[in-house]
C-alpha positions in Angstrom: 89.2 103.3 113.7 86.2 104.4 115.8 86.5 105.5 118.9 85.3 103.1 122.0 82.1 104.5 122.1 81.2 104.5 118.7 82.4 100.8 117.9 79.4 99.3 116.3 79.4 95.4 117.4 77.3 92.9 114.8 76.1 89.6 117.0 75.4 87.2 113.6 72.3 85.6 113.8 69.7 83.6 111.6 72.2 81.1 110.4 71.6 78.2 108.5 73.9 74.7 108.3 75.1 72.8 110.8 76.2 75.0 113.5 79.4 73.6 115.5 79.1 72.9 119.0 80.7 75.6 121.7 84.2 75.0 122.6 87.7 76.8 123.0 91.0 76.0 122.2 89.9 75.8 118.6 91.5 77.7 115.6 90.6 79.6 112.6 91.8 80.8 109.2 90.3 82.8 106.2 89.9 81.7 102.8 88.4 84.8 101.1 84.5 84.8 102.5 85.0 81.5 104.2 86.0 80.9 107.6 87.8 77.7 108.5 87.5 76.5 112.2 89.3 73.3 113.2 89.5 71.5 116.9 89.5 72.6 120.3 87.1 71.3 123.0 84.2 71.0 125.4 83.6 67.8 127.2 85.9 66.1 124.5 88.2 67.4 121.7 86.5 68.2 118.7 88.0 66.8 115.2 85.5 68.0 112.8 86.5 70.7 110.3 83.7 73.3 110.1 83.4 76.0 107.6 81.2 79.4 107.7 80.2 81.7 104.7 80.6 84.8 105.6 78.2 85.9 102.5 75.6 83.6 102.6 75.4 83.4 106.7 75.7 79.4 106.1 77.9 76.7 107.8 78.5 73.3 106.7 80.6 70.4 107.3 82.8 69.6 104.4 83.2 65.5 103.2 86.8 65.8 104.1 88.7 62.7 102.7 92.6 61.3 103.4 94.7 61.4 106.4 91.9 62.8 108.2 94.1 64.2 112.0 92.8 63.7 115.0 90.8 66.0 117.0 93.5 68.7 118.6 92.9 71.9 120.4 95.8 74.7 121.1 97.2 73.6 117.8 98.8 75.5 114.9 96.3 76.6 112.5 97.8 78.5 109.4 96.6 79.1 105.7 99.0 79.4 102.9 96.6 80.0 99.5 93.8 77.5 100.0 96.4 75.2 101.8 96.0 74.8 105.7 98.4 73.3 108.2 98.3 71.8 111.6 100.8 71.6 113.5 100.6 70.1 117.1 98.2 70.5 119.6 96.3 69.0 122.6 94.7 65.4 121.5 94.1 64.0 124.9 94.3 65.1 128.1 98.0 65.3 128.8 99.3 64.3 125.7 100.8 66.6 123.2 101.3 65.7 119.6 104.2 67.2 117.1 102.6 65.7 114.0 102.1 68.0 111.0 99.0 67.7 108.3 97.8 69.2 105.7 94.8 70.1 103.9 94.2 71.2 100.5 91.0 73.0 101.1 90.4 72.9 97.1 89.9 69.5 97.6 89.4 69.2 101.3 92.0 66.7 101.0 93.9 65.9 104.0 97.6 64.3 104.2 100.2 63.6 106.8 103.3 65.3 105.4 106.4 64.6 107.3 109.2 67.2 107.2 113.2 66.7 107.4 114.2 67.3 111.0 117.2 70.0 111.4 120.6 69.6 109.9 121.3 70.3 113.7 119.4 69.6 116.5 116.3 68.0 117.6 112.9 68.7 115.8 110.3 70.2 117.7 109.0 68.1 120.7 105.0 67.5 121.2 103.4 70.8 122.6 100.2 72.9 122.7 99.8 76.5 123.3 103.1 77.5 120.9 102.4 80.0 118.2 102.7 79.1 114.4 102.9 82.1 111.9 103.2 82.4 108.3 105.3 84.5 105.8 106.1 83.5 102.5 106.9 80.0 102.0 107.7 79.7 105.9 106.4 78.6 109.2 107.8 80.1 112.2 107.2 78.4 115.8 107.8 79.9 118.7 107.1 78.4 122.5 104.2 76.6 124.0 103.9 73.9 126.7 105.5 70.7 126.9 104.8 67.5 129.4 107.8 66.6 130.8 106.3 63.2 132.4 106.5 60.3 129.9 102.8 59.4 131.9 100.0 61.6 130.3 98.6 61.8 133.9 101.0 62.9 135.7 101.4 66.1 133.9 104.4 68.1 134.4 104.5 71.2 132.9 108.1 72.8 131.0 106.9 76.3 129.3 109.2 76.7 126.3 110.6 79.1 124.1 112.6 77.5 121.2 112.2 78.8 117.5 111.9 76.9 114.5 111.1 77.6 111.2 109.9 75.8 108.6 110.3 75.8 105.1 106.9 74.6 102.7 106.9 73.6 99.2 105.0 75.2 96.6 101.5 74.3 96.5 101.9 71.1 98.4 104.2 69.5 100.8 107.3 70.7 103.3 110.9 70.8 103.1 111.7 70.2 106.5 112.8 72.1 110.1 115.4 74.4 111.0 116.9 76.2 114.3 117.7 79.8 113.0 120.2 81.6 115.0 119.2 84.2 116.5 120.9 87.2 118.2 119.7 89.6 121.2 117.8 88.7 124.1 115.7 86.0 123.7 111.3 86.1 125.1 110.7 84.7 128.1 109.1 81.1 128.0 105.8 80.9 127.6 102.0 79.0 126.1 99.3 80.9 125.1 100.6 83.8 123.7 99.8 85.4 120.5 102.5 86.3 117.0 101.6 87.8 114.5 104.1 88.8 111.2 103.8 92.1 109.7 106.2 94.0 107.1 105.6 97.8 106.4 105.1 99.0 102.7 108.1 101.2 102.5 110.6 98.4 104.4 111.3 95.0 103.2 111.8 93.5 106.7 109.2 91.5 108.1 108.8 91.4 111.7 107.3 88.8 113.9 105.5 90.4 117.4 105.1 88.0 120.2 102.7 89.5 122.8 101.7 88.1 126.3 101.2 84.1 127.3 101.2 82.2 130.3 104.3 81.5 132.5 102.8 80.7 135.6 102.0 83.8 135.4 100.2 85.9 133.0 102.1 88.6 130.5 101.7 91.8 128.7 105.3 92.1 127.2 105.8 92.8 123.5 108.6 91.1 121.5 110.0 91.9 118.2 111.9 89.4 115.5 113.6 90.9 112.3 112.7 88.0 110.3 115.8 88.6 108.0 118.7 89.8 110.4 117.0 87.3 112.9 117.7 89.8 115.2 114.8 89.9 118.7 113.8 93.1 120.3 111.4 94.4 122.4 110.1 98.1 121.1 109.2 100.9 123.1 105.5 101.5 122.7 103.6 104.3 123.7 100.1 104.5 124.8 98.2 102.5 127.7 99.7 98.7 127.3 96.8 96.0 128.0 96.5 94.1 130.6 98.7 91.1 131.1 96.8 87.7 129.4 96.6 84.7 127.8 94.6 82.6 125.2 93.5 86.0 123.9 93.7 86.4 120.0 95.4 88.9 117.6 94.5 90.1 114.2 96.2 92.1 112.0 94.5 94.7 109.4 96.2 97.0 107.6 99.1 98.4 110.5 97.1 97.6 113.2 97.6 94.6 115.6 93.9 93.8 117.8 94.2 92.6 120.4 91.1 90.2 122.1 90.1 88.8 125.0 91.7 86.3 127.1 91.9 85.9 131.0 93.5 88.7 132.8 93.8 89.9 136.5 91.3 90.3 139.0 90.5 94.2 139.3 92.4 95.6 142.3 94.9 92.8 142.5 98.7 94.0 143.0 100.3 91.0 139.9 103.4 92.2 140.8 103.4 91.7 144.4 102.2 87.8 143.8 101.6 86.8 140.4 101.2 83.0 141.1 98.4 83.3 143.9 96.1 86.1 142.4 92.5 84.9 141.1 92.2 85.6 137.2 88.9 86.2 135.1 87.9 86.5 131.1 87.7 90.0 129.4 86.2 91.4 126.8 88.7 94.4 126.2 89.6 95.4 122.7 92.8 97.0 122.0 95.2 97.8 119.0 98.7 98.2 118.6 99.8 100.4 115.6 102.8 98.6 114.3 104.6 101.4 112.2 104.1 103.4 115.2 104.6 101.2 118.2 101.2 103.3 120.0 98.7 101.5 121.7 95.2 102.4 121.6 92.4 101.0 124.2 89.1 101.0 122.3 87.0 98.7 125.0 88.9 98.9 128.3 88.5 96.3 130.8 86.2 98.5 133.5 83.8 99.7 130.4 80.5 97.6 131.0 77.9 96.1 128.6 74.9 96.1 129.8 72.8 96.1 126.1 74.7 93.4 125.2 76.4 95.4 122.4 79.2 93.9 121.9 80.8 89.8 123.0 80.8 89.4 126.3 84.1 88.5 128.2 85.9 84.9 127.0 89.1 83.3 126.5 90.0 80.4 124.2 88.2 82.3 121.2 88.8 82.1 117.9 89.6 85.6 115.8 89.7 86.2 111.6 90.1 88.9 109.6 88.0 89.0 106.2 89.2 91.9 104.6 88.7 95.0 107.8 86.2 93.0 109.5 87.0 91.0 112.3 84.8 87.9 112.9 85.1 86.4 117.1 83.5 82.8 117.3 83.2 81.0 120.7 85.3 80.7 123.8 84.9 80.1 127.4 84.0 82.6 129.8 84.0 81.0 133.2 85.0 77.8 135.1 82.3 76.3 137.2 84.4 74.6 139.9 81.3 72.3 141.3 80.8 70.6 137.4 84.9 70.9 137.1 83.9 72.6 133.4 84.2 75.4 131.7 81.4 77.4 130.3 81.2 78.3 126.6 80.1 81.1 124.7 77.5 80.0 121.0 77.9 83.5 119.7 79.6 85.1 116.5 80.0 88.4 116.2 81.8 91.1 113.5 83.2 94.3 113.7 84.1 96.8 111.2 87.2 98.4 111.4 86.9 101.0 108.8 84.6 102.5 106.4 84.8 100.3 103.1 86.6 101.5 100.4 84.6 103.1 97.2 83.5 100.4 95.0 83.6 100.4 91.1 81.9 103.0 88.9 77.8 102.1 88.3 77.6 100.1 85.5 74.4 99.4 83.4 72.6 96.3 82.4 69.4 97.9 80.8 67.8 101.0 80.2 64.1 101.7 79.1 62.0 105.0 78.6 62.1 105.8 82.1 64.1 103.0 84.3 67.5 101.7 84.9 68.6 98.5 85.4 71.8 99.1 87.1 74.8 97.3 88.8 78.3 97.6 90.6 81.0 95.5 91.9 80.4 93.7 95.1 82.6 95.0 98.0 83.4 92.2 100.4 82.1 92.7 103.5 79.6 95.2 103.6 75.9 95.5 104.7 74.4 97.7 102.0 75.2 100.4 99.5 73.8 104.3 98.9 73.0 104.8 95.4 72.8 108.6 94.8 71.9 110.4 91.0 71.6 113.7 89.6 70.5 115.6 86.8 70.4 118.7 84.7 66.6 119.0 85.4 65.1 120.6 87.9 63.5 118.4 89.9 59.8 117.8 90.7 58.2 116.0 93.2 55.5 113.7 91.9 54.5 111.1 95.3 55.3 111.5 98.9 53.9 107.8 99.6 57.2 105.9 100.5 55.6 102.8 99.3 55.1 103.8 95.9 58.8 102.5 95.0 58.8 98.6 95.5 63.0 98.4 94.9 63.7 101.0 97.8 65.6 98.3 100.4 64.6 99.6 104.0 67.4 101.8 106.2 68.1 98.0 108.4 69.6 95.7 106.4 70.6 91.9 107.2 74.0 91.8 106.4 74.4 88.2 105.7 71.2 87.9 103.5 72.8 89.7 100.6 71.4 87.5 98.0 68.2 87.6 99.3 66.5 89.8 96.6 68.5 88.4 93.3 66.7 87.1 90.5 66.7 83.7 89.6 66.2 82.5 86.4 63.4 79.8 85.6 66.0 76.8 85.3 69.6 76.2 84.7 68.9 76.1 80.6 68.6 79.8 81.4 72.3 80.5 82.1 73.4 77.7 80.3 71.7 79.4 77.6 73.3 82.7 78.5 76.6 83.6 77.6 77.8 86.0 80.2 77.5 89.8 79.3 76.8 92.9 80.5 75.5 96.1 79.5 77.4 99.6 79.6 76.5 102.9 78.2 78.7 103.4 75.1 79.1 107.2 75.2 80.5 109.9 72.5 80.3 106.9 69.1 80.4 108.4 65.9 79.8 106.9 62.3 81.7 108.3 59.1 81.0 107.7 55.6 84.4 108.1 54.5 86.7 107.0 57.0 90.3 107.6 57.1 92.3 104.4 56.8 95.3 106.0 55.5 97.1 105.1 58.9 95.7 101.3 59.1 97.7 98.3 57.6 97.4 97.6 54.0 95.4 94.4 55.9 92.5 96.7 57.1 92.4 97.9 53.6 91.2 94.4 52.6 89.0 94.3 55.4 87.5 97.2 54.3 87.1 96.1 50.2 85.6 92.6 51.8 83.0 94.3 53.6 81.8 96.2 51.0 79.0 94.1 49.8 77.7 93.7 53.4 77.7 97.2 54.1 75.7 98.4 51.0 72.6 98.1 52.5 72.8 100.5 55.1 72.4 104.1 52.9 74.5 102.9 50.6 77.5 103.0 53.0 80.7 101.1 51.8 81.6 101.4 55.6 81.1 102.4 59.0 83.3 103.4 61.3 82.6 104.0 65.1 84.5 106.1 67.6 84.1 105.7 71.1 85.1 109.4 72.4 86.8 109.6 75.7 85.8 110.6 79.3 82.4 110.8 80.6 80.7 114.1 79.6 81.8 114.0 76.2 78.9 113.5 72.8 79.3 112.8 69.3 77.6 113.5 66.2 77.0 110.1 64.0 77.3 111.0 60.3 75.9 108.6 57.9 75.6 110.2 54.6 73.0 112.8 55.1 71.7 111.7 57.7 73.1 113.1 61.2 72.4 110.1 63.9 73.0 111.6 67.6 74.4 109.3 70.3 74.9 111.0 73.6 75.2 108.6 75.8 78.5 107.7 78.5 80.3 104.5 78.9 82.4 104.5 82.5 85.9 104.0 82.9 85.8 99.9 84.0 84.0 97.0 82.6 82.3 94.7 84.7 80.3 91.2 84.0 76.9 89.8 84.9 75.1 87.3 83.2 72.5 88.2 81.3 69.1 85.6 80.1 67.4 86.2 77.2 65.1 88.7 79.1 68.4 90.0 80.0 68.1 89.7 83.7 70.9 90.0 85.6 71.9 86.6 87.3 75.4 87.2 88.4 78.0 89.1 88.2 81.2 87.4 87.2 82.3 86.6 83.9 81.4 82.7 83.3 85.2 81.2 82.4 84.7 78.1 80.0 87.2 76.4 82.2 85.4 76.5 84.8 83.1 73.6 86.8 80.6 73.3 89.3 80.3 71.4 92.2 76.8 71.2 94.2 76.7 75.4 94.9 80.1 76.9 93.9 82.9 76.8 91.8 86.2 75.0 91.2 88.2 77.6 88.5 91.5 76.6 89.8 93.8 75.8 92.1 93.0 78.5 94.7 89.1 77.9 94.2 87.1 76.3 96.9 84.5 73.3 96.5 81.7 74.8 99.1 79.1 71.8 99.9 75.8 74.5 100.0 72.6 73.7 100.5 71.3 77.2 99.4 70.8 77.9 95.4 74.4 79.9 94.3 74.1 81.2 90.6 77.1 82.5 90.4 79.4 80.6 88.0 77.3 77.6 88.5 77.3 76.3 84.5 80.4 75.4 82.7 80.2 76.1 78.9 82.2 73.5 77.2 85.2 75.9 75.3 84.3 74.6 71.9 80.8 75.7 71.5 80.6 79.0 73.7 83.2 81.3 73.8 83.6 83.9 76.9 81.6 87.5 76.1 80.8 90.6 77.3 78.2 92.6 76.4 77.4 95.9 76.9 74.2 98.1 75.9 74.1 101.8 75.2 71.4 103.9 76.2 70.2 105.9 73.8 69.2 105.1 69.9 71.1 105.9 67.1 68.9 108.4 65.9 68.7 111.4 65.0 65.9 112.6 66.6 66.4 114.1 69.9 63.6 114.6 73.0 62.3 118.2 73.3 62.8 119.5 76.3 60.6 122.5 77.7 62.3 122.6 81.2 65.1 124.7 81.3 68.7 123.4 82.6 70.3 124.1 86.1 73.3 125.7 86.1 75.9 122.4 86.7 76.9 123.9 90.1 73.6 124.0 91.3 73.2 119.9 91.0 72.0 118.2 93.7 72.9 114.6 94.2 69.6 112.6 95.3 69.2 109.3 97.0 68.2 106.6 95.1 67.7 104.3 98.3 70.0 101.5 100.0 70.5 97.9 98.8 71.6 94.9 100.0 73.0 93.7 96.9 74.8 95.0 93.9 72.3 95.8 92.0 69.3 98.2 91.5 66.2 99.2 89.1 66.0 102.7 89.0 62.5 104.7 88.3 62.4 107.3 90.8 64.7 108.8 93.2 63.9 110.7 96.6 63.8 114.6 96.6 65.8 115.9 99.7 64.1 119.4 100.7 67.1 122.0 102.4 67.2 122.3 105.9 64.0 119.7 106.4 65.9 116.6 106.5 64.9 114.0 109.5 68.4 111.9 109.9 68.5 107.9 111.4 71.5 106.3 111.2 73.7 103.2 109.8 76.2 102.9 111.7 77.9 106.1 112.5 76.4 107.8 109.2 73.6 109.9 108.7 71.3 109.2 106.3 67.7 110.9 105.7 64.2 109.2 106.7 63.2 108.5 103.3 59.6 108.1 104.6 59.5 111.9 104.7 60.8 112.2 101.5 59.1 113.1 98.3 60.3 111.1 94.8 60.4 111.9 91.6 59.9 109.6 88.1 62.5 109.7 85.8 62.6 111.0 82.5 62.9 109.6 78.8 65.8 110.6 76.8 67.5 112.2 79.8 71.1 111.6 81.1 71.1 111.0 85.2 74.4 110.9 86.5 75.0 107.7 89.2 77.6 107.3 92.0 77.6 104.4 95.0 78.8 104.1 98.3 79.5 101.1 100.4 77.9 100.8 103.8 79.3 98.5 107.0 79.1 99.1 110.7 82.0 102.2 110.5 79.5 104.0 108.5 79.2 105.3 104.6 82.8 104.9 102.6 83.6 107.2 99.8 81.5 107.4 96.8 82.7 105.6 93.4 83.3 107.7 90.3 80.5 109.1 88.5 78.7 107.5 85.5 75.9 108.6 83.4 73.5 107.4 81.4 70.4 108.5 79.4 67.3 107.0 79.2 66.0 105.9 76.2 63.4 107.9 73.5 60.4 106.1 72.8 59.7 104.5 69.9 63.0 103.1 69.2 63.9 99.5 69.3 65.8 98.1 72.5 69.1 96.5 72.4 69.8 92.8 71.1 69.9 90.6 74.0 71.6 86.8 74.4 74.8 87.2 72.5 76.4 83.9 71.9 80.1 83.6 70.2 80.6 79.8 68.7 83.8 78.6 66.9 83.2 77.4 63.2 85.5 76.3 60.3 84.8 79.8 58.7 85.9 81.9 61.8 82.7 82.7 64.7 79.1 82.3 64.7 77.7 85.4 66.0 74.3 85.4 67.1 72.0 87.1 69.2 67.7 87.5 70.3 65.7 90.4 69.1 64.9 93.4 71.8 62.7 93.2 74.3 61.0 96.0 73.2 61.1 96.5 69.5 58.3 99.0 69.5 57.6 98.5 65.9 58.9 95.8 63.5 62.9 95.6 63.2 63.9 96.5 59.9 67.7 95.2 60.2 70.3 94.5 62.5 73.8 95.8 62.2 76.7 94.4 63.5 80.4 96.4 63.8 84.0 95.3 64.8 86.6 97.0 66.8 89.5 97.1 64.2 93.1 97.8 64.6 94.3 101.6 63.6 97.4 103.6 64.5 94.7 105.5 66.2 93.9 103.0 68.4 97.3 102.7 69.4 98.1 106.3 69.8 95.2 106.5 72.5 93.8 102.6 73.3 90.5 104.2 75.2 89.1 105.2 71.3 87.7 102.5 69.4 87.6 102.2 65.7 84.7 100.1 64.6 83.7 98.6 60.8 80.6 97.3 59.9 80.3 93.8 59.3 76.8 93.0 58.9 73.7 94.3 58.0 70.5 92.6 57.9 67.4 91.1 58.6 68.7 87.7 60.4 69.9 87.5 63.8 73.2 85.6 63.3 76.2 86.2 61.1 79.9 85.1 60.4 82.8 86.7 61.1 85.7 84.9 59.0 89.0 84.4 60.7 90.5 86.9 58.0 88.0 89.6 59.6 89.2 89.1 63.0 93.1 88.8 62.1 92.3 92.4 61.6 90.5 92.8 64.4 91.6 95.3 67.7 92.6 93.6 71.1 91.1 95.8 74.2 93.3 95.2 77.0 91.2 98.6 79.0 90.0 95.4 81.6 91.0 91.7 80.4 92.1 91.0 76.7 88.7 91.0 74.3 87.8 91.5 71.1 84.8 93.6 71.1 81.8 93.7 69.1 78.2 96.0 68.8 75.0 94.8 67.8 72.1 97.1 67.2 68.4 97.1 65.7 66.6 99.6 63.3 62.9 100.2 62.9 60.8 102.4 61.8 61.7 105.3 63.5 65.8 104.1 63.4 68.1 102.4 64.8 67.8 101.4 68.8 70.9 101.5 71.7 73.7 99.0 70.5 74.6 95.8 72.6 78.5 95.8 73.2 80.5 92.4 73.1 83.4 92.1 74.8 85.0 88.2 73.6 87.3 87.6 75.9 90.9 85.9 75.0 93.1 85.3 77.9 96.1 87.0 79.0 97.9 85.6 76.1 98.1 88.2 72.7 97.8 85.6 70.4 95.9 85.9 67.4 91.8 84.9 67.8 90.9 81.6 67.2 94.6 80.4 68.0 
C-alpha cells in the first residue's frame, strides 16, 4: 500500500441515473461491478434499494418486486452469491425491528424468510447498530442497541453483546438461530462497531475481529473470535492503534483490515479522564490493520489536513465496498447542526486503489492488415487505462513528430468510469445476432505434410483420412493435410505441400480469449456469447449468479441470445501472416535481440487497440507526467513510427489505476501481413444438421485479387496430441470455391477436444488467390465442460 502521502483519492463524478438522496446509517454490499446500497436516513428513513455500476458510472433503481421491507437504517446488510440479507435495523424513530428478508438480486425478488428460533434460548431481540458478518453458509451477530421501554418515545437505551449465528440454506432460505458457546473473555457491550471475518491462506481457522463501537463511550479495542474453537481473544497489535470510534466502516482486501471514518474525540481532550462528557467530531482518517501480522498502519492520520480537497472529507455513518482492491466510500454525515436539530450529509463517492492491478492476459489479436493491428486483451476490473508497449527486430525510424497524426492514441487523463466510451457499435442488433462470437489469434509455427504419419492414430482416423480423400484432391493433388501448431512463442515452421514450401511464421499466445466479431469483423465484445443465455433491457441473465441490470445506456456485451439449435458457440481466431511461400525482403539489418527496445504504443481506456504506429522514446530525453504514482513519457514530444508489412512486433500490456502501472502481461507477437494476399474469412457460423454441422463463413475483407478456393481443416485426435495437448494435428476437410461446407458427425467423432481454455473443437478456414493462400481464421466450437462426444 502507498504511503499517506502518495494515496491517490478518485472523487467519481459525471454520473448518470437516478442518484440517491444523502443519508447515513445506510448499507452496502458488492455484487461484482455493482454496488448495492439499501436504507439509512435523512429527514426520514430511506426504503429504496439503489444500485451503482461501477463500470458504466450509472445508478438506477431496480423494479424490486415481493416482500418489499421497510425502510431501516443501522441494519444488517450481507451478500451471500447474488443473495442479500437484512437483518434488523432502525425503522422508526425508537423502534427496532428483528425481522429478516431477503433478496435474490438475480431477480430482485424480495421475501420475508423466518428462521427457527434456538433449541435454547431466546432469538435475537429488535436492535440497530449490531454487526452481521458472513462466512460460508453462516451469519454471525454480535451486539448493537436495544430499547428497553415498550414506548418508542421513551427510549431507553441497553448496549448488548450477545452472539448468534445463523445458519442459511443453499441458494435461498435459512435454517434457523443458534447461541454458540463460547469460551474466554467475552467484548464489551457495544452498537456501532465494525466485524469483519478473515481466514489466512495457510490456516483453516477463520476469525471474526470486532473493532471499536459506542458504549457511552467511544472505543478503539480489537477483538478476536476463532470461529471454529469459538474461542474470543483480544491480539496484541503493534503499530499506532486508531483513535477510539464509532459508525466508522471496515473493509477487508487481501490481509488487510481499513479502517474509515466515524466520529472520534475532540483533539486535546483527556477520554480517559471523562469519557461520557468530552465533545466528539467526524474524521477522515484511514488506517489498516494487517491481520496475519496484527501491525497497524496509519495512512491518513487524524491531524493531516485537506485543503485541495484530495481525498473525502471527515463523516460518519458512511457506507464502505470493496470491488476487487478498490475501496468505494458513498455518503455519510459530517456534522450536526444543533439550531435545525439535523445532521448534515455528505453527496460524494469516492475510490481508492489499494494496489497496482495485477498483469492482465497476454495481447490477443482480432485482425491484422499490411501495416495495422487490431488488437485486444482481457478487461481487468477496476482499472482506469492500460499501457500497450511493442518491439521489434528493426531498427527503428522516426517518420512524424505531430502527436496528432495517430487518432487511436487515448490521452495521459483518462475517465475511469467511461470505459466504454470509444467501443464500436455495430449498425443494429442483426449485426451480432448475425455474429457468432469469435476471435482472432495469431496461429504461430503450422506446418502442412504431404504424407503425414498416422501410424499412431486410431484405425478411426485412418477412415477419416480415406473419406477425405476426394475433398482434398484439389489442393496439388494432396490426399491430405495435416497442420501442426508448434509450441511457444518464438518458434516458425516450414509448410510443405508437395513441392511447394509455404512459410508461416507467425505466433499464437498462450490463452484464448473471445470478442465478437461482425462480418466487417469488428470487435463488439469480448465474452463468448453462451446460447443459454438471455437479455434483459442492457445486461445479461446466464445463470443463477447473474444480475438483471435495468440500464438506460446501450450494453453490447452478451446482449443477443442464439437459440442452441441453429447457432452453436465459436471461437475464431486469425493468423497473421499468409500461407505462402513468399517472404518480404528485408534491406534493414536486425538488432541484436538484447538491444530491443520496448516502445509505447499509447494508453487506452478500454481493452482494445488499432495499432499503426508506435512512439519512439529517444535515451536520456524523456519529459515524464504522471498517472498515478507512475511515470510515463509526454508522448507529445515523442516521435512515431509506421509499422511494417510482413514484420513480427512483439506486444505486452499493463494495467493502470490510481497506485500506479501493474506488471506487464506476457509477451505476444504477431506479423503483419504481405501484400497481395487474401485476408482471413470472417463471420464463422456452426449450425446443427441431420448430416453433422453446417460450416459457413463471409469472404475477406480484403481479397486483393479474386479468391481461388477456400480450405477448411480439423483438429483430429493423435497419440501426438495426447503426448503434448499444446500441438495440434489438423486434416483437411474442404477445399473449394463455396463458402460453406459439411462436416458429418463420422468426421467429428474423430475429431480432437482442446481443453488449453474451455472444451472446443477447433477448426481453420483460409483463402487462396492468385498470389496463394491468405492468414487462416481459427474456430474454436465450444462444448461444455462435459467430454461427451459432439453433437451429443
Amino acid at each position: 500500500m502507498a504511503a499517506p502521502s502518495l494515496l491517490n483519492w478518485r472523487r467519481v463524478s459525471s454520473f448518470t441515473g437516478p442518484v440517491p438522496r444523502a443519508r447515513h446509517g445506510h448499507r452496502a454490499v458488492a455484487i461484482r461491478e455493482l454496488m448495492i446500497i439499501f436504507g439509512g436516513g435523512n429527514e426520514g428513513i430511506a426504503d429504496e434499494l439503489h444500485v451503482y455500476n461501477t463500470v458504466t458510472n450509472q445508478w438506477f433503481l431496480p423494479a424490486v418486486r415481493g416482500d418489499i421491507p421497510p425502510g431501516c437504517a443501522a441494519h444488517g446488510f450481507v451478500c451471500d452469491g447474488t443473495r442479500i440479507l437484512v437483518f434488523g435495523g432502525m425503522v422508526e424513530y425508537g423502534r427496532y425491528s428483528n425481522e429478516l428478508y431477503e433478496l435474490q438480486a438475480s431477480r430482485w425478488l424480495w421475501k420475508k424468510v423466518k428462521p427457527h428460533p434456538p433449541s435454547s434460548g431466546l432469538p435475537p431481540c429488535p436492535r440497530l447498530g449490531h454487526s452481521f458478518s458472513l462466512y460460508g453458509n453462516k451469519c454471525y451477530l454480535f451486539g448493537g442497541l436495544a430499547n428497553e421501554s415498550e414506548d418508542s418515545n421513551n427510549n431507553v437505551p441497553r448496549y448488548l453483546n450477545d452472539f448468534y449465528e445463523l445458519e442459511l440454506q443453499h441458494g435461498s432460505g435459512v435454517v434457523g438461530w443458534s447461541i454458540p458457546v463460547t469460551k474466554g473473555i467475552v467484548p464489551s457491550p457495544r452498537e456501532s462497531h465494525t466485524a469483519v471475518i478473515y481466514c489466512k491462506r495457510d490456516s483453516g481457522s477463520p476469525k471474526m475481529y470486532v473493532f471499536g463501537g459506542m458504549c457511552g463511550a467511544r472505543l478503539d479495542d480489537l477483538w478476536q473470535l476463532d470461529l471454529e474453537t469459538m474461542s474470543w481473544s483480544k491480539p496484541e497489535t503493534k503499530g499506532t492503534v486508531p483513535l477510539p470510534r464509532s459508525l466508522h466502516t471496515a473493509s477487508v482486501i487481501g490481509n488487510k483490515m481499513y479502517i474509515f471514518g466515524g466520529w472520534v474525540p475532540h483533539k486535546g481532550e483527556n477520554i480517559e479522564t471523562s469519557p461520557h462528557d468530552c465533545e466528539w467530531r467526524c474524521t477522515s482518517s484511514f488506517s489498516y490493520l494487517n491481520l496475519d501480522t496484527a501491525e497497524w498502519t496509519t495512512l491518513v492520520s487524524d491531524s493531516q489536513e485537506d485543503k485541495k480537497n484530495s481525498r473525502p472529507r471527515p463523516r460518519a455513518g458512511h457506507c464502505a465496498v470493496a470491488i476487487g482492491t478498490r475501496l468505494y466510500f458513498w455518503s455519510g454525515r459530517d456534522g450536526y447542526k444543533k439550531a435545525l436539530n439535523s445532521q448534515v450529509c455528505c453527496k460524494d463517492l469516492w475510490y481508492l486503489d489499494t494496489e497496482k492491478p495485477p498483469a492482465p492476459s497476454q495481447v490477443q489479436l482480432i485482425k491484422a492488415t499490411t501495416n495495422s493491428f487490431h488488437v485486444k486483451w482481457d478487461e481487468v476490473p477496476t482499472v482506469e487505462g492500460y499501457l500497450l508497449q511493442l518491439n521489434t527486430d528493426l531498427p527503428y525510424q522516426a517518420v512524424s513528430s505531430d502527436p496528432s497524426a495517430s487518432p487511436n492514441m487515448q490521452g495521459v487523463r483518462m475517465d475511469p468510469h467511461r470505459q466504454g466510451s470509444n467501443s464500436i457499435i455495430p449498425n443494429s442488433i442483426s449485426d451480432i445476432v448475425n455474429s457468432v462470437k469469435s476471435e482472432h489469434t495469431a496461429v504461430k509455427g503450422t506446418s502442412v505434410k504431404n504424407k503425414p504419419d498416422i501410424k499412431a492414430s486410431t484405425d478411426s482416423n485412418a477412415s477419416l483420412h480415406s473419406s477425405l480423400a476426394a475433398n482434398a484432391s484439389n489442393h496439388n493433388s494432396c490426399v491430405v493435410d495435416m497442420l501442426r501448431k508448434n509450441e511457444g512463442p518464438h518458434t516458425s515452421a516450414n509448410i510443405g505441400v508437395l513441392s511447394s514450401c509455404l512459410d508461416l511464421r507467425t505466433v499464437i499466445p498462450e490463452t484464448s480469449v473471445s470478442s465478437t466479431v461482425s462480418s466487417a469483423q469488428t470487435m463488439v465484445t469480448q465474452q463468448t456469447i453462451k446460447t443459454e443465455s438471455s437479455s434483459t433491457n442492457g445486461a445479461v441473465v446466464k445463470d443463477e449468479t447473474s444480475l438483471t441490470t435495468f440500464s438506460t445506456k446501450a450494453e453490447v456485451d452478451e446482449t443477443c441470445a442464439l437459440p442452441a439449435t441453429k447457432i452453436s458457440r465459436v471461437e475464431a481466431h486469425a493468423a497473421t501472416m499468409p500461407f505462402s511461400k513468399e517472404t518480404p525482403s528485408n534491406p534493414v539489418a536486425m538488432v541484436k535481440a538484447g538491444e530491443r527496445q520496448w516502445c509505447d504504443v499509447g494508453i487506452f481506456k478500454n481493452n482494445t487497440a488499432l495499432v499503426s504506429q508506435f512512439y519512439l522514446l529517444p535515451k536520456g530525453k524523456q519529459s515524464i507526467s504522471k498517472i498515478g504514482n507512475a511515470d510515463v513519457p509526454d508522448y507529445s514530444l515523442l516521435k512515431k513510427q509506421d509499422l511494417v508489412p510482413g514484420t513480427g512486433y512483439r506486444f505486452r500490456v499493463a494495467a493502470i489505476n490510481g497506485c500506479g502501472i501493474g506488471p506487464f502481461s506476457k509477451i505476444s507477437e504477431f506479423k503483419t501481413c504481405i501484400p497481395g494476399f487474401p485476408g482471413a474469412p470472417s463471420a464463422v457460423r456452426i449450425s446443427k444438421n441431420v448430416e453433422g454441422i453446417h460450416l459457413s463463413w463471409e469472404p475477406p475483407t480484403s481479397p486483393s485479387g479474386n479468391i481461388l478456393e477456400y480450405s477448411a481443416y480439423l483438429a483430429i485426435r493423435t497419440a501426438q496430441i495426447q503426448d503434448n495437448p499444446s500441438q495440434l494435428v489438423f486434416m483437411r476437410i474442404y477445399c473449394g470455391l463455396k463458402t460453406s461446407c459439411i462436416v458429418t458427425a463420422g468426421q467429428l467423432a474423430n475429431a480432437h477436444i482442446d481443453y488449453t481454455s474451455r472444451p472446443a473443437i477447433v477448426f481453420r478456414i483460409s483463402a487462396k488467390n492468385e498470389k496463394g493462400y491468405g492468414p487462416a481464421t481459427q474456430v474454436r466450437w465450444l462444448q461444455g465442460n462435459n467430454k461427451k462426444a459432439p453433437l451429443n
